[in-house]
Structure formats: C-alpha cells, structure tokens
C-alpha positions as CSV (number, residue, x, y, z in Angstrom):
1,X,3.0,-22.0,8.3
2,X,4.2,-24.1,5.7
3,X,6.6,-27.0,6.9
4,X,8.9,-26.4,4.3
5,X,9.9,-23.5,4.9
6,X,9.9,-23.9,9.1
7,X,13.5,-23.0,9.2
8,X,14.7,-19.5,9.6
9,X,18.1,-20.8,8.1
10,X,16.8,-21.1,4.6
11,X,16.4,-17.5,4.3
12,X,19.7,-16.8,4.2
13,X,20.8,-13.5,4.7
14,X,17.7,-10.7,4.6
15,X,18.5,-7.2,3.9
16,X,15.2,-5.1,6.0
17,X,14.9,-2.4,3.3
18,X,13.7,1.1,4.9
19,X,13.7,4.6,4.9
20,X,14.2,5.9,1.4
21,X,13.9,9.6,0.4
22,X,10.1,10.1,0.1
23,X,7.9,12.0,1.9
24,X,6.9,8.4,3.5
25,X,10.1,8.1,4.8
26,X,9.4,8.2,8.4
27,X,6.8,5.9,8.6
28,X,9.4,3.4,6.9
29,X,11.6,3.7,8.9
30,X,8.9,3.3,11.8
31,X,7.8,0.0,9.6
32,X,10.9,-1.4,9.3
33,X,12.5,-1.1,12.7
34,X,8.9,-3.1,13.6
35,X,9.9,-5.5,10.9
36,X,13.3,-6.3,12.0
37,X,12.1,-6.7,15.0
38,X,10.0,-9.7,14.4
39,X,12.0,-11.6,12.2
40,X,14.7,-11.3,14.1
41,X,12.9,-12.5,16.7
42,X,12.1,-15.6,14.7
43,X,15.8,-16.5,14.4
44,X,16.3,-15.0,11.1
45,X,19.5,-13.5,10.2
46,X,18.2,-9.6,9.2
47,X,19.7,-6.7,8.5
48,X,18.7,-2.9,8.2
49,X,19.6,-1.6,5.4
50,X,18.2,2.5,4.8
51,X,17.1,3.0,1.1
52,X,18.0,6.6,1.3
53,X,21.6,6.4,2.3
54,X,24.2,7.6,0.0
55,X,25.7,3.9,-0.1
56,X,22.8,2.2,-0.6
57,X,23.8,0.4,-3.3
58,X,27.8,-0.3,-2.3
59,X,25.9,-1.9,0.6
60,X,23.9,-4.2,-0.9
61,X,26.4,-5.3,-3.1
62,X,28.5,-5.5,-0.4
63,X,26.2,-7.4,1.6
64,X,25.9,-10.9,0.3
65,X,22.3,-10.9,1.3
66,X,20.2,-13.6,-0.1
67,X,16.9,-12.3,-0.2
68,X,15.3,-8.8,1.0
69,X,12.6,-7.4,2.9
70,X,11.3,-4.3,1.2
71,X,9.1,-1.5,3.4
72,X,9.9,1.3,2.2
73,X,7.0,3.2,1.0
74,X,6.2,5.7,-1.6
75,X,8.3,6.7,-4.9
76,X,11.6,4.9,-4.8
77,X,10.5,1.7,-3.1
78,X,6.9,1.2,-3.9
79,X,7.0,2.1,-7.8
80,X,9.2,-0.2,-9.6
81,X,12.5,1.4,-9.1
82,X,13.7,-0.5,-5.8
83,X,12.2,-4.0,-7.6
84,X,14.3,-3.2,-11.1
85,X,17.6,-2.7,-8.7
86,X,17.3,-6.0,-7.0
87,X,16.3,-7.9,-10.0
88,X,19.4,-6.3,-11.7
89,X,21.4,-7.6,-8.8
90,X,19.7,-10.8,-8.5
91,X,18.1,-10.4,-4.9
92,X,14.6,-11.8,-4.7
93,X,12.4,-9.5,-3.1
94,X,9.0,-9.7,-1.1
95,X,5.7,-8.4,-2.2
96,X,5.2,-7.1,-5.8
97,X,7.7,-7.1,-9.7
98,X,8.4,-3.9,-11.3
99,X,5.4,-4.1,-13.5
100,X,2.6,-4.2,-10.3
101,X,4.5,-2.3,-8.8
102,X,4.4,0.4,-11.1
103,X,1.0,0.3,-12.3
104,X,-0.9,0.2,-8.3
105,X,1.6,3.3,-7.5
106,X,0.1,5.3,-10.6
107,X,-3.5,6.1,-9.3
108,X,-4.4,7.1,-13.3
109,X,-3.6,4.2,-14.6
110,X,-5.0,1.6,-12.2
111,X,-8.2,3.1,-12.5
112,X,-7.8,2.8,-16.1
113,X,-7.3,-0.7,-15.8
114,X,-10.1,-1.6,-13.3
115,X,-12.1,0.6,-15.9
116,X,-11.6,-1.5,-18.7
117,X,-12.5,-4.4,-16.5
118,X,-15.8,-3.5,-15.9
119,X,-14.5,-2.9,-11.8
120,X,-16.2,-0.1,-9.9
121,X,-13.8,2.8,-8.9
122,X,-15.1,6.6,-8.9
123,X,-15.3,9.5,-12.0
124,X,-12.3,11.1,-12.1
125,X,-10.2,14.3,-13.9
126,X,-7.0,14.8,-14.2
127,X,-5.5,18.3,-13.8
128,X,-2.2,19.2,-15.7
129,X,-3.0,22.8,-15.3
130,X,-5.0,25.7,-14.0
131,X,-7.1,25.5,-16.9
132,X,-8.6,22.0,-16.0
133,X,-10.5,23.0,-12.8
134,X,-13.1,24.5,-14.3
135,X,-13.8,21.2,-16.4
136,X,-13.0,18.7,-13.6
137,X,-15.2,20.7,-10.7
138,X,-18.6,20.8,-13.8
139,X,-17.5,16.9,-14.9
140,X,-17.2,15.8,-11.1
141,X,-19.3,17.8,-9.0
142,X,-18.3,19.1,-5.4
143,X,-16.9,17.3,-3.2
144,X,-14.0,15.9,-4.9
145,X,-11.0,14.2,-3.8
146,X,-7.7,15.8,-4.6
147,X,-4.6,13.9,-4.7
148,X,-1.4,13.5,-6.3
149,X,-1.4,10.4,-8.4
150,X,2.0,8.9,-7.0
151,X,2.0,9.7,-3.4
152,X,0.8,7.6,-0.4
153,X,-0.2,7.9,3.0
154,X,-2.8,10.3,2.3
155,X,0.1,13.0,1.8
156,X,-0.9,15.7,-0.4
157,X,-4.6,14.6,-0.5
158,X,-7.3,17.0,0.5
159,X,-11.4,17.2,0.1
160,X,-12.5,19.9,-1.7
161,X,-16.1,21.0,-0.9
162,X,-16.5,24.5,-3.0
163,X,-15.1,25.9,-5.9
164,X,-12.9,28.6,-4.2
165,X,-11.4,26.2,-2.3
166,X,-10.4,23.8,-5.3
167,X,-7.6,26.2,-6.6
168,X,-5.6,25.9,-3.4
169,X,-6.0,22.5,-2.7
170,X,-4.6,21.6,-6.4
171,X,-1.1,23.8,-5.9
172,X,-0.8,22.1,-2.4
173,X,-1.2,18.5,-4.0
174,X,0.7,19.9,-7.1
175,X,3.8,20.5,-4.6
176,X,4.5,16.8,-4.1
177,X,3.5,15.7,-7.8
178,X,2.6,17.5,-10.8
179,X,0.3,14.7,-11.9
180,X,-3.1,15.5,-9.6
181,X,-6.2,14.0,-9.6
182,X,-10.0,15.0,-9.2
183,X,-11.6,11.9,-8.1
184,X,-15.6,12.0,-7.1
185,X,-16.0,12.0,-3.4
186,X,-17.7,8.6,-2.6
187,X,-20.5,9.1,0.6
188,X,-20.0,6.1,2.6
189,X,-18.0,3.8,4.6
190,X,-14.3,2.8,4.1
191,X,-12.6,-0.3,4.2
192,X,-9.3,-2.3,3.7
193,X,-8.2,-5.5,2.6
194,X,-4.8,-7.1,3.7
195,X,-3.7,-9.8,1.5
196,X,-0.5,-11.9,2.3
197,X,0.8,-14.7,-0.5
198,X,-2.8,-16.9,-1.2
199,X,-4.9,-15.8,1.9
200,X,-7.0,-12.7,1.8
201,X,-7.6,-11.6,5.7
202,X,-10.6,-10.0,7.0
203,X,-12.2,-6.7,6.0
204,X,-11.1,-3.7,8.1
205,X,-13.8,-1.0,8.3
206,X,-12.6,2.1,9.3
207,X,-13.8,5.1,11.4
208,X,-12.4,8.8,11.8
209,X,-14.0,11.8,13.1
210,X,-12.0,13.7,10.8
211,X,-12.5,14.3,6.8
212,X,-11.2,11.6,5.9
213,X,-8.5,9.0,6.1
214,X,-5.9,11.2,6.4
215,X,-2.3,11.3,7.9
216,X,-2.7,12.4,10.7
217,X,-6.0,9.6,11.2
218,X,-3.2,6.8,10.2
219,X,-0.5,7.7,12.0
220,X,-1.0,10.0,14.8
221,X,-4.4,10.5,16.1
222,X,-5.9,8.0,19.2
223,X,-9.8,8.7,17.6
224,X,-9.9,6.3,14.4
225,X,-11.1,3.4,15.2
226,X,-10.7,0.2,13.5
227,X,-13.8,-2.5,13.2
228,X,-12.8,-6.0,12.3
229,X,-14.5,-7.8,12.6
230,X,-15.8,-5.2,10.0
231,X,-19.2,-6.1,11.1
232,X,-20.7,-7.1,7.4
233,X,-22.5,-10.3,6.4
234,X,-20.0,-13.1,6.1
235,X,-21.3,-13.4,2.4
236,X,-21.0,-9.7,1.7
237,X,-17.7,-9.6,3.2
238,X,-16.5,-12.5,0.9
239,X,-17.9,-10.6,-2.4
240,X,-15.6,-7.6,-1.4
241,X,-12.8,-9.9,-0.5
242,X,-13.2,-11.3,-4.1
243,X,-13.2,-7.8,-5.7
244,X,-10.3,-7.0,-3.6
245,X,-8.6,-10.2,-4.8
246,X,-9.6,-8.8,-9.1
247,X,-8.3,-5.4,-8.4
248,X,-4.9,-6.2,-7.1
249,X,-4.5,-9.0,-9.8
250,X,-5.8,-6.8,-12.4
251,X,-2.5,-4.1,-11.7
252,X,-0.1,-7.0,-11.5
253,X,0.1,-7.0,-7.7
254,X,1.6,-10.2,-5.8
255,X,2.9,-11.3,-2.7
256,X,1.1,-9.1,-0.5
257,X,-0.3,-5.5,-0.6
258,X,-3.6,-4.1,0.8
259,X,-7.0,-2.8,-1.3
260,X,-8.9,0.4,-0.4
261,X,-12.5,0.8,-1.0
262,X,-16.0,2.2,0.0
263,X,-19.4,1.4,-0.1
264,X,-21.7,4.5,-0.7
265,X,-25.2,5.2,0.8
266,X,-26.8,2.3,-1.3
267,X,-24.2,-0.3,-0.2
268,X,-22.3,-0.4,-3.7
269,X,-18.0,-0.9,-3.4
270,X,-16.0,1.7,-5.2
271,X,-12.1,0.8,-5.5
272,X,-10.1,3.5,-4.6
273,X,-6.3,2.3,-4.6
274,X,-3.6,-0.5,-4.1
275,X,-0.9,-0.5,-1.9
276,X,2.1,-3.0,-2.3
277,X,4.1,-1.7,0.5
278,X,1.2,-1.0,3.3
279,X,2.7,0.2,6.3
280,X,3.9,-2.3,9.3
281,X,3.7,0.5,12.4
282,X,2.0,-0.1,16.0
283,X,-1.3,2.1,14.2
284,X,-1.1,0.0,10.6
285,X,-4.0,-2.2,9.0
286,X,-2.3,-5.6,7.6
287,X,-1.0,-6.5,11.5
288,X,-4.4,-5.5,12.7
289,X,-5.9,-8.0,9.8
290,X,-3.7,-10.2,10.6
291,X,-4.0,-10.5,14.2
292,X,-8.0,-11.4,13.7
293,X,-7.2,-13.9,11.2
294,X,-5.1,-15.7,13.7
295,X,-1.4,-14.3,13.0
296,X,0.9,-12.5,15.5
297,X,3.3,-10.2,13.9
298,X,6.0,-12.3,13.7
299,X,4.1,-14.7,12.0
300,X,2.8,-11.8,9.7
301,X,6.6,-10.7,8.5
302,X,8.1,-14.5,8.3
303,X,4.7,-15.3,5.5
304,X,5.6,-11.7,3.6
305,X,9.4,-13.4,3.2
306,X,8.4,-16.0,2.1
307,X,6.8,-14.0,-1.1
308,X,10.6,-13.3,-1.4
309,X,10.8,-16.8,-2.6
310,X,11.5,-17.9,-6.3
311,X,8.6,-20.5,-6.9
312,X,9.4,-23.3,-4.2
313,X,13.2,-22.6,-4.4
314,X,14.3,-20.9,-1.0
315,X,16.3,-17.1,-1.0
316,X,19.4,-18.8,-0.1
317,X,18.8,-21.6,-2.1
C-alpha cells in the first residue's frame, strides 16, 4: 500500500454508490453492501448512497462527500452517465471517465476499436431488425452468441445453435436493448483479468457445466469453478495479461475494470468485453484475483479509492 495515502482520513467523506435502476441492480446492491463493508472496516468514513433513489441527486449534493465509490453496474452507472454527474458536481470518482466508460459499455464500438488495432476479438453482426438474421446466421455461422450490446452480467445473452432457434433468442435479447449483437461463438476456454490502478492480477480461468458464463453461473450456481492459479505458462499468462492491459487502454478504461477473453481449440485469445464496474459479491472475480495476488478485500476496495484520487492530490484534499 502506498505510504502516502496510509491514512483513512485523507479520504474524506466516501459516498458507496449502489443500486441504480438496471437490470444489474441487485447484484449492486449485493457489491456495495460488501464494499461498505470493507472500507468501513478500514476506518474510512463511508456512506451508502442507492443510485436509484428518487433523491439521488438532493443527496449527494447534500452530502458534502469528498470522493465516491461507484458499483453500480450496468446502464446508469457503468456507461458514462453516473461519471458526467459527479464530474459536474466536482466529486472524484473511482474506476473509469465518461469517455471509457462509455465506449467498454458499448460492445459495438469496442470491438470496433480493438479492430482497428489489429486486437483479436470474434466476427460479429449486428441486428436492427428481423430482416438481419438471415445475413448474420450465413456471415457468422451457427453457434453464435446473442447479446444486447449495453447490458451486463450475461443478462439477455443466449447461444444460439440452429436457425429456428435464432429468431427467439433475438426478441428475448431485444427486450432489454434494441441494439443486439451476433457475435461468433469462440470453442475454448474462458478467462478474466482483474486490473486495479498499475497492477494487473492473475488470470482467472473459468469453468461451468452450463452453456456458458451465464447469470445464473456468476451469481447463483455452486458448480463453476474458478482456477487461478489459471494453470497457464507463466509466459503465456503474461502475453494475455499484456493484451488485457491494450484492450482496456485502447477503450479509455482506467482505475480498475476486468477484461474477458478466450482461447479457442488452437490456443489463440479472442477479446470479448470490458467491464469498468466488475462486481464485488462473495461469487465475483476481482476479490478472487485479488486474494491470489496477495490482497484481502479490504485491501482490494481501499486500492480502487485510491483511483478516486486526482493525480497525487488526495479526495479531501
């Protein structure tokens, strides 16, 4: 821990920001009381404060907080909108600025990034309308991935293995945004990267007996299993830390956030996604991360403060 921020004190005043009206909302507010939690018990002066009430705003105002703590997930407090609002009322805020913000939430136009980049992330179609199944299911081929391009948490997101079952799937992903992708199903194993201010922790490979990596896998079933160590080479784990480092720089992503990826049958990494407001429950992946690289979870939240921090001058400075 860096010595000169040892002292709770210079935090001032931390609003825990949770909740928030998305379909995430539970597992925020599951995150955040974990959150308070620990830096509370660290001595910090914290504060819950829920994103989705109808004084939100009053209350921060109200408030006198120095700095903020942001978990809530998904549209509202993971796109931009939250980090505009606090920048507008001049209260620094951890993890990611409007801009990286913005552009990891929008699935489209990271890819389109890492794309121009020359960084590996699968095919994908996006469908508008009805009429762009046809052209998605010939350009990507069976399975696909469906998901809507601004959720999280795996909500809305289902694998399509046949043609008849590709109409369905895009009106249930259509329900929670109208933007939907097609992305090419990528044969393989999945991992995660937690990265937290300058350090980028150890490679989380994960395991499910179902489809995929789905809500239910994340949140509520005992049968995934989480390997980290991730059991790679220590150089081949570095290379994907690297590329998981370029992807999250490349969409403008700071403080901390966590990188998704695969590698297919011949050992190639695919980028899937960036999150800048991974989730923080008893079943998340940056405290599991964490905990092998050497960091309880009170160590964990007090290091994701201090991305709160403007340069080297403290929140209540």
């Amino acid at each position: 821990m860096n010595e000169s921020i040892s002292n709770p004190a210079v935090f001032g005043r931390v609003a825990v920001l949770m909740g928030g009206c998305s379909a995430e909302r539970e597992v925020s507010l599951r995150s955040g009381k974990a959150v308070l939690g620990a830096l509370l018990s660290k001595g910090i002066d914290a504060v819950a404060v829920d994103a989705g009430s109808p004084n939100f705003v009053p209350q921060l105002q109200a408030g006198a907080f120095d700095c903020a703590f942001n978990i809530v997930h998904g549209r509202g407090g993971e796109d931009g909108v939250l980090q505009g609002l606090l920048d507008y009322l001049d209260i620094p805020v951890t993890g990611s600025g409007v801009l990286g913000s913005a552009l990891a939430m929008d699935k489209q136009r990271a890819k389109h990034v890492w794309q121009g980049l020359g960084l590996p992330t699968p095919d994908f179609n996006m469908l508008a309308s009805e009429q762009d199944l046809e052209s998605a299911a010939q350009r990507i081929g069976f399975p696909m991935m469906l998901k809507p391009v601004h959720e999280g948490s795996s909500i809305g997101m289902a694998r399509v293995e046949k043609p008849e079952a590709l109409e369905r799937a895009w009106r249930e992903a259509d329900k929670y945004d109208h933007n939907v992708m097609a992305e090419r199903w990528v044969s393989g194993e999945e991992y995660t990267t937690a990265i937290v201010g300058d350090v980028v922790l150890p490679l989380i490979r994960l395991e499910t007996p179902r489809e995929f990596y789905d809500y239910e896998a994340k949140y509520q079933s005992d049968s995934t299993q989480y390997h980290c160590p991730c059991g790679l080479p220590a150089s081949r784990e570095l290379e994907l830390q690297q590329l998981s480092q370029r992807a999250f720089d490349a969409v403008g992503a700071s403080g901390w956030g966590r990188v998704d990826l695969f590698l297919d049958e011949d050992e190639a990494p695919w980028l899937i996604e960036v999150n800048t407001v991974p989730g923080m429950t008893d079943h998340s992946l940056v405290p599991m991360a964490a905990k092998q690289h050497g960091w309880d979870m009170e160590e964990l939240v007090w290091r994701i403060l201090e991305t709160a921090l403007d340069g080297s001058k403290a929140c209540g400075g």
